[in-house]
C-alpha positions as CSV (number, residue, x, y, z in Angstrom):
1,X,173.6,32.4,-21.7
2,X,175.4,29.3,-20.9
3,X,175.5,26.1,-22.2
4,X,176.4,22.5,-20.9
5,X,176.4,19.1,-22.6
6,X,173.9,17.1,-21.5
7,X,174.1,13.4,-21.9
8,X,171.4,11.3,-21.3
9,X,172.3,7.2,-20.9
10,X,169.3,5.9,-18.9
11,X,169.6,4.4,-15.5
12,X,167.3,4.8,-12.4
13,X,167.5,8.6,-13.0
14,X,165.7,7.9,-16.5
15,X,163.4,5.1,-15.1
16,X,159.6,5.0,-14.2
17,X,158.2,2.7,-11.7
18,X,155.4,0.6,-13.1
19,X,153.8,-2.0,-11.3
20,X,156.7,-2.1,-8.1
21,X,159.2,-2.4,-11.4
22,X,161.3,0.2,-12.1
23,X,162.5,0.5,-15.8
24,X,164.4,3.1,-18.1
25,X,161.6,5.1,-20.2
26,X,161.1,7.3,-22.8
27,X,158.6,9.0,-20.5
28,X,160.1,9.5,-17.6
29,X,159.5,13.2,-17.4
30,X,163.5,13.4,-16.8
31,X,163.6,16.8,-18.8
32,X,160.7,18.4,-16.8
33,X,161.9,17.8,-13.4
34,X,165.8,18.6,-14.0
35,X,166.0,21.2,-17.0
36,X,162.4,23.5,-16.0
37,X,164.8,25.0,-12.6
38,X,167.8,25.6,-14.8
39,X,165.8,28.9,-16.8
40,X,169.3,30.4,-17.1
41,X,170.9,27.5,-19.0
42,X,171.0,26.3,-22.1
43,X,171.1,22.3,-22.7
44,X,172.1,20.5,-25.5
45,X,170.7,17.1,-24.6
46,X,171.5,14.4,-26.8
47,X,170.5,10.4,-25.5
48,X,173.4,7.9,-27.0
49,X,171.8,4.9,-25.2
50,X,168.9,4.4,-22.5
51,X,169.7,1.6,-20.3
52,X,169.7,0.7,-16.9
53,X,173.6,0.9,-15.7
54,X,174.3,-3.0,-14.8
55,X,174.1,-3.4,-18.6
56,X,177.1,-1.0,-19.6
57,X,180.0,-2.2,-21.0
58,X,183.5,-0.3,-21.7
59,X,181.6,-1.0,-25.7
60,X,178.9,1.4,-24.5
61,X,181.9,3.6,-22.8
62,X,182.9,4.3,-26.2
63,X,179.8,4.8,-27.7
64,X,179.4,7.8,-25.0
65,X,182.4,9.2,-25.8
66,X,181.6,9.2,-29.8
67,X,178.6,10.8,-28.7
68,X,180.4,13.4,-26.8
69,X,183.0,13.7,-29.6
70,X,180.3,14.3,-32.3
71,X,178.2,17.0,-30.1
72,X,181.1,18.9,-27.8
73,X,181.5,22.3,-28.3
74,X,184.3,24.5,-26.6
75,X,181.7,27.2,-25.9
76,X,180.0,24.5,-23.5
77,X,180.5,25.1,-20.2
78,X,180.8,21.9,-19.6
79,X,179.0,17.8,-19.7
80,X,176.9,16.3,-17.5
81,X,176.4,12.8,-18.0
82,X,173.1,11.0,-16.3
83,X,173.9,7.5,-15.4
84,X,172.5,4.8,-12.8
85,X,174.1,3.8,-9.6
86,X,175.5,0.1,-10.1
87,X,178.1,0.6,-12.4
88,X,179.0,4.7,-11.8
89,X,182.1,4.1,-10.1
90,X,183.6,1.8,-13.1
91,X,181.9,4.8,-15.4
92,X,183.5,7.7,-13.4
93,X,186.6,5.8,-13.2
94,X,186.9,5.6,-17.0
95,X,186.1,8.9,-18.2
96,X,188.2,10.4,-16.1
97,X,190.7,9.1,-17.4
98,X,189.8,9.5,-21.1
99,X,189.3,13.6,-20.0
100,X,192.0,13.1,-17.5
101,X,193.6,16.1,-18.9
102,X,190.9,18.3,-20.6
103,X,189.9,21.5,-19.6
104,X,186.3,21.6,-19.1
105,X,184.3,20.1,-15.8
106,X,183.0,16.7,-16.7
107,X,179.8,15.9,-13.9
108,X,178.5,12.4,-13.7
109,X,174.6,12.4,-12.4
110,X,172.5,9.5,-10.7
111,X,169.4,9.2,-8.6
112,X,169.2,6.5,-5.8
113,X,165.2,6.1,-6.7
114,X,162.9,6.9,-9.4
115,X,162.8,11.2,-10.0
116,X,158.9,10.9,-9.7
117,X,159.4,9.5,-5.9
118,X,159.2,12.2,-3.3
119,X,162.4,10.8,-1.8
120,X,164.4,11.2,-5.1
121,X,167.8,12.5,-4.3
122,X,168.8,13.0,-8.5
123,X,166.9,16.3,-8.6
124,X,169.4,17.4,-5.5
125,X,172.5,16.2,-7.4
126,X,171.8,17.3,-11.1
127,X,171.2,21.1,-9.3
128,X,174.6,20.9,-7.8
129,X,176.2,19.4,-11.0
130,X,175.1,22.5,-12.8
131,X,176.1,24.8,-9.8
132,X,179.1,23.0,-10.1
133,X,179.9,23.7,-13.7
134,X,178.9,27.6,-13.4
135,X,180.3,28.5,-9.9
136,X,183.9,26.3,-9.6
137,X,184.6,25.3,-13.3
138,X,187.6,23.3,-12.5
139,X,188.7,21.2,-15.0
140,X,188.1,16.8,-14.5
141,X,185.4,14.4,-13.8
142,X,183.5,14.3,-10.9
143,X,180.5,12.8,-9.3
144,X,178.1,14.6,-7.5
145,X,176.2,13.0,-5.2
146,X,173.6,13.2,-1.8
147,X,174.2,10.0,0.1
148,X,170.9,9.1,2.0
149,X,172.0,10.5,5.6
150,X,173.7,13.4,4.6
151,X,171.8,16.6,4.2
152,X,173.9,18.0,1.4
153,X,175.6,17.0,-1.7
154,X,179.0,15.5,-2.0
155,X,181.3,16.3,-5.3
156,X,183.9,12.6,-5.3
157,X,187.1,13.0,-8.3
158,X,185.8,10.2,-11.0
159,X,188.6,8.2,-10.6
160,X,188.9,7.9,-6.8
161,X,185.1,6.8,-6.4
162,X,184.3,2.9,-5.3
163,X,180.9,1.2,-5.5
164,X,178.0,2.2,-3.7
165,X,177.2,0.4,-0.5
166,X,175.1,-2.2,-0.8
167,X,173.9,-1.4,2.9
168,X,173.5,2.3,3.4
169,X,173.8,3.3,-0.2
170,X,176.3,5.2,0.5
171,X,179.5,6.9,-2.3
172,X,182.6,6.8,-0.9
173,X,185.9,7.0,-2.3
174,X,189.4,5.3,-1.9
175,X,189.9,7.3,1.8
176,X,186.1,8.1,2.6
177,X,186.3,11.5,1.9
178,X,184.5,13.4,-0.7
179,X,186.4,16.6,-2.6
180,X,183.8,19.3,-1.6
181,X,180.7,19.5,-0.3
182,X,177.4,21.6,-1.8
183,X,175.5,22.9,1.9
184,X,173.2,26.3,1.8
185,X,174.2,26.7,-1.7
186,X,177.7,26.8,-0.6
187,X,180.5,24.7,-1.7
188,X,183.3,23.6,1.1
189,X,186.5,22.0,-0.1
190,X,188.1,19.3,1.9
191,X,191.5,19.3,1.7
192,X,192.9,16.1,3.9
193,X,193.4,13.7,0.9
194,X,193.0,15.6,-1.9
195,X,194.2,17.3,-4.4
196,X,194.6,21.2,-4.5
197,X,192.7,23.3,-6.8
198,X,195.5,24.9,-8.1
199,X,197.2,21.0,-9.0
200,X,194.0,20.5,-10.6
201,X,193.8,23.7,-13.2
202,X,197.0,22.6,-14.0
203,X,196.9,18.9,-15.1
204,X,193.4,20.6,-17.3
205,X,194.9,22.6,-20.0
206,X,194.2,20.2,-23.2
207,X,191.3,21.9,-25.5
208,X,191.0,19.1,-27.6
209,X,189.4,15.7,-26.6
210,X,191.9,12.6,-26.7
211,X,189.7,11.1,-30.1
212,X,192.2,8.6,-30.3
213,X,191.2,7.2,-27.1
214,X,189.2,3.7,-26.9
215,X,188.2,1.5,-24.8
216,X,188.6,-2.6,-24.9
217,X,186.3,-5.2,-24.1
218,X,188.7,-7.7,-23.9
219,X,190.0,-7.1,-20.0
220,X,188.3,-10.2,-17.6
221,X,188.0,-9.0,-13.8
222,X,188.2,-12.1,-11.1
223,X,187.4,-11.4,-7.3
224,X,189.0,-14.0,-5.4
225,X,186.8,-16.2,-2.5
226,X,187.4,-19.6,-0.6
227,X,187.3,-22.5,-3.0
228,X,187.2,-20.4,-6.5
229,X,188.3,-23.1,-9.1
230,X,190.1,-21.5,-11.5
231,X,189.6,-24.4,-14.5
232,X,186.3,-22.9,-14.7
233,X,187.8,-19.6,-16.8
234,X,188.6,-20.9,-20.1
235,X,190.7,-18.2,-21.5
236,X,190.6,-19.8,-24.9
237,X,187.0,-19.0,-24.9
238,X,186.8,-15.7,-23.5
239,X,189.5,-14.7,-25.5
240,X,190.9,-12.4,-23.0
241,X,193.8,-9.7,-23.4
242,X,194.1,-8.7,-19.6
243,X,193.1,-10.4,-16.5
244,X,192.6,-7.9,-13.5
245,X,192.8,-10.0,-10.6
246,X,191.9,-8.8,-7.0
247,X,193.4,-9.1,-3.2
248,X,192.4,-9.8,-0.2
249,X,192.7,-7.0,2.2
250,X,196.7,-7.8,3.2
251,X,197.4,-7.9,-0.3
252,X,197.2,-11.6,-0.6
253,X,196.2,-14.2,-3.6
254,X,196.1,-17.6,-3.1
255,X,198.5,-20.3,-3.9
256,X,195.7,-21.7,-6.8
257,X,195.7,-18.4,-8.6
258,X,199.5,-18.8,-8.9
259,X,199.2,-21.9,-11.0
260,X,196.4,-20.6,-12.9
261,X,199.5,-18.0,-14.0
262,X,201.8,-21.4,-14.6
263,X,198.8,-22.9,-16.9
264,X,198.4,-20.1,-19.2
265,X,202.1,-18.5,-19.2
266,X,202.4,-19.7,-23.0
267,X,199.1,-17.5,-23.7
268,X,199.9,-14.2,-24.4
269,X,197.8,-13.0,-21.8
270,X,199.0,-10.4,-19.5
271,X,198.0,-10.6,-15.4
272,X,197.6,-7.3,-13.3
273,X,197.1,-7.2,-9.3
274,X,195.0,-4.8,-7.6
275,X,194.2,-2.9,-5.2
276,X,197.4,-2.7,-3.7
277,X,198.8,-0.3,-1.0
278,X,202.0,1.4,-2.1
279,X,203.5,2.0,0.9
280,X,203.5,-2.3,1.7
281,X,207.2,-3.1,3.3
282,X,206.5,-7.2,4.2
283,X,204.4,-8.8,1.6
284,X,202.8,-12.6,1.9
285,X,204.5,-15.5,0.2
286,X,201.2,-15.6,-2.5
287,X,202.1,-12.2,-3.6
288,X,205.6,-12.9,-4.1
289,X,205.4,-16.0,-6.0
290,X,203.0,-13.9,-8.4
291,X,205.5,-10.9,-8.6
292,X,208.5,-13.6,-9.9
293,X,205.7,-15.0,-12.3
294,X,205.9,-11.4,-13.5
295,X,202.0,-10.5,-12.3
296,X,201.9,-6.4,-12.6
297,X,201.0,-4.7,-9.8
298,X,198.7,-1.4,-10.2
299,X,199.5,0.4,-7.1
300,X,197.7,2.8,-4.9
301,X,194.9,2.8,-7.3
302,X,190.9,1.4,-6.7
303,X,189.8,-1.7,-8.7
304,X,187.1,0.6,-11.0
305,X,190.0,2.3,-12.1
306,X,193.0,-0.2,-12.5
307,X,189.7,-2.1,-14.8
308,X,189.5,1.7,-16.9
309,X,193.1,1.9,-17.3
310,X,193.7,-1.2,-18.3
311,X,191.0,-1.4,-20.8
312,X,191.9,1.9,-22.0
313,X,195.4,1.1,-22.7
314,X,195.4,-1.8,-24.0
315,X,192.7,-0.8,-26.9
316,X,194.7,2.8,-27.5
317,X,198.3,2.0,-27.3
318,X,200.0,-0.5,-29.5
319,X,203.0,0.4,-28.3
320,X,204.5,-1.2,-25.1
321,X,206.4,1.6,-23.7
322,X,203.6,3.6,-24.2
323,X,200.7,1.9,-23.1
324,X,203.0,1.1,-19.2
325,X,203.4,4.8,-19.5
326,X,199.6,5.5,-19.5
327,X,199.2,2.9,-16.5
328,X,201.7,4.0,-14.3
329,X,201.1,7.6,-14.8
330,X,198.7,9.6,-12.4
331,X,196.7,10.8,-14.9
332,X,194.2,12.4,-13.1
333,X,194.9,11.9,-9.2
334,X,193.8,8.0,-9.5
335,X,196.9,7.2,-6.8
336,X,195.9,6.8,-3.4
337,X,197.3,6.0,0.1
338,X,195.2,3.3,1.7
């Protein structure tokens, strides 16, 4: 008989709704409803934390993978990870790229509502995770997922994924598209925009887990809107290693973020720029004056995971060469056209 991994961190998946508030729980019969249908399989379920997502931090990312480190097995089939919606795609984004390379399927599980409510989709998506595992068994992490419209499950590569829709709820990826789909207890691969399978098996060939991975807590993120004063980040305070800063749409900063460069260049703070398309010919003036400041670009690549690969490099790599190496390598088919 088979056995998967089974990781247990909380979110709405492990919540009960008491009261009109929903809240992780001990009780929240999360091993009745997902592991009594799964007769054939063996779990080892082990709980590293029980929170409700919006409070993970890349500090709880590497208490995961500890817990992971302690408990894996190579006779596992493979993990599955239960996690809550608001911060999956930053999650996703990060393991996959600390298993970018490891041989065994890594499947990340939420529920968009409580499991005890009728309208639950996690009991839909943890059954496909494990069909998943057993049936395909390709190497990476993925996300499996039943938006609210759809009337089967979508499988999204970790390190592709963006964050749910605020509106309709919705996964998506960097292009829309999900890897596979899960309909009739039949999985379809989609193959516009993705990687084969065959690309895949091959980039998953490493046995051992990468233990000398970690992640820091030291990378700042700052979304850019009309009238954002920058004097409000004190950068002696928040002691920050890497800022991440976004774009608008056409790739643009603004002229205020450049000077916020010119204020801290004797910092040894290091600035990174995404998303960005690479495929851009004419770039805006903003962008070029932040290129000559020498801003790094992360091309091709979605926020979540330019945020996971920085954090991750910086923490594991002391060595320069080393750590742009990691960054600018597609480590587990991160790079994107849009």
């Amino acid at each position: 008989m088979n056995t998967i991994l089974l990781i247990l961190c909380g979110g709405t998946i492990g919540s009960a709704k008491k009261k009109n508030i929903i809240n992780v729980s001990k009780n929240n019969h999360l091993k009745s409803y997902l592991l009594k249908n799964n007769k054939k399989i063996n779990f080892k379920t082990v709980q590293p934390i029980n929170i409700q997502s919006e409070n993970v931090t890349p500090n709880i990312w590497n208490k995961v993978i500890k817990c992971i480190e302690k408990n894996w097995n190579n006779k596992f089939s493979g993990i599955i990870i239960t996690h809550g919606t608001d911060t999956l795609s930053y999650t996703a984004s990060a393991l996959s790229q600390y298993f970018y390379n490891f041989y065994k399927p890594v499947v990340l599980v939420s529920s968009n509502k409580p499991l005890k409510d009728k309208n639950s989709n996690g009991r839909l998506n943890f059954a496909a995770a494990v069909d998943f595992i057993e049936k395909i068994k390709l190497p990476g992490t993925y996300i499996s997922y039943k938006n609210p419209r759809d009337s089967f499950v979508s499988f999204f590569i970790g390190s592709r994924v963006r964050q749910i829709n605020s509106y309709y709820n919705n996964l998506n990826t960097g292009f829309g598209d999900p890897f596979c789909i899960l309909k009739k207890k039949k999985f379809s691969f989609i193959k516009k925009n993705n990687p084969s399978i065959l690309s895949i098996k091959k980039n998953g060939k490493k046995k051992n887990l990468n233990t000398k991975f970690i992640f820091s807590n030291k990378i700042s993120l700052i979304h850019p809107y009309p009238g954002l004063n920058y004097d409000s980040f004190n950068l002696n305070k928040m002691k920050s290693k890497v800022i991440l800063h976004t774009l608008y749409h056409s790739g643009t900063t603004s002229l205020q973020f450049t000077d916020f460069i010119k204020k801290n260049k004797k910092k040894k703070i290091y600035f990174f720029l995404a998303p960005i398309s690479n495929k851009k010919k004419n770039i805006y003036v903003s962008l070029k004056i932040s290129m000559k400041l020498k801003v790094k670009c992360l091309k091709g690549i979605t926020v979540e995971t330019a945020f996971a690969k920085l954090s991750l490099a910086f923490r594991t790599f002391k060595n320069e060469k080393d750590r742009n190496n990691f960054l600018s390598n597609n480590n587990f088919f991160e790079k994107i056209s849009f």
